[in-house]
Structures are given as structure tokens and as C-alpha cells.
C-alpha positions, 0 to 999 in steps of 0.5 A: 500500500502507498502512502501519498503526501499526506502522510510524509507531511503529518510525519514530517511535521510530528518530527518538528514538534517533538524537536520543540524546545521547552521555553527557558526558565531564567538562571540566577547567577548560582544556576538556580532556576528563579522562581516563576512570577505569579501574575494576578488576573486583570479581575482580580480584586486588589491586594493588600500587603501589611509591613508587621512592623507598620501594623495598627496596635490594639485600642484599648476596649472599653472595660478592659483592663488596659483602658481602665489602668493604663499600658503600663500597669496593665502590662505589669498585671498580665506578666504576673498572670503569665508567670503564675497561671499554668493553663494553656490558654490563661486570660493573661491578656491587657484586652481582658478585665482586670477582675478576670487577671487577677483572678486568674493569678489569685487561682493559680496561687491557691493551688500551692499548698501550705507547705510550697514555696509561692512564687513572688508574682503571688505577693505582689 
């Protein structure tokens, strides 16, 4: 059986195609290939990158205890808090009450027993 033009053709042309090379990824002066950039769709909605040490600081909510004592005092308060209470996720925190960290220190400090020294943070 003959095979006419056409099929030397589609050979022909399959032959180029395999040949192709991939395109070439851009090299860093190492001979890592760098990696791809992403582009974002023209319809996509805008993107907002925030710098870690540009971010807002938390206002004082009313009736917590950084609005009722201030930073400072606040921040003594919940260091104490920290260094006494031994649960995993204590109220330790300036947004909270100041009831609710003093409650929580004077929680941890009653579980001492009599005859177990105290840690300071439970005098002060």
C-alpha cells in the first residue's frame, strides 16, 4: 500500500514538534532556576500587603483592663498572670478585665499548698 503526501507531511511535521524546545526558565547567577512570577488576573480584586512592623496596635476596649489602668500597669498585671497561671490558654491578656487577671493569678496561687514555696508574682 502507498502512502501519498499526506502522510510524509503529518510525519514530517510530528518530527518538528517533538524537536520543540521547552521555553527557558531564567538562571540566577548560582544556576538556580528563579522562581516563576505569579501574575494576578486583570479581575482580580486588589491586594493588600501589611509591613508587621507598620501594623495598627490594639485600642484599648472599653472595660478592659488596659483602658481602665493604663499600658503600663496593665502590662505589669498580665506578666504576673503569665508567670503564675499554668493553663494553656490563661486570660493573661491587657484586652481582658482586670477582675478576670487577677483572678486568674489569685487561682493559680491557691493551688500551692501550705507547705510550697509561692512564687513572688503571688505577693505582689
Amino acid at each position: 500500500m502507498r502512502r501519498g503526501p499526506p502522510f510524509a507531511l503529518l510525519a514530517a511535521l510530528a518530527a518538528l514538534t517533538a524537536c520543540d524546545k521547552p521555553p527557558e526558565t531564567p538562571v540566577d547567577a548560582v544556576g538556580i532556576a528563579a522562581a516563576p512570577t505569579t501574575v494576578m488576573p486583570a479581575d482580580a480584586p486588589p491586594q493588600e500587603e501589611v509591613d508587621p512592623g507598620l501594623a495598627p496596635v490594639a485600642a484599648a476596649v472599653e472595660g478592659s483592663c488596659l483602658s481602665d489602668i493604663g499600658a503600663a500597669a496593665s502590662a505589669r498585671l498580665v506578666e504576673r498572670c503569665i508567670q503564675v497561671s499554668p493553663a494553656t490558654h490563661p486570660p493573661c491578656n491587657a484586652q481582658n478585665s482586670c477582675a478576670l487577671i487577677q483572678g486568674e493569678i489569685d487561682r493559680a496561687c491557691a493551688m500551692y499548698g501550705p507547705d510550697e514555696t509561692r512564687p513572688s508574682e503571688c505577693t505582689a
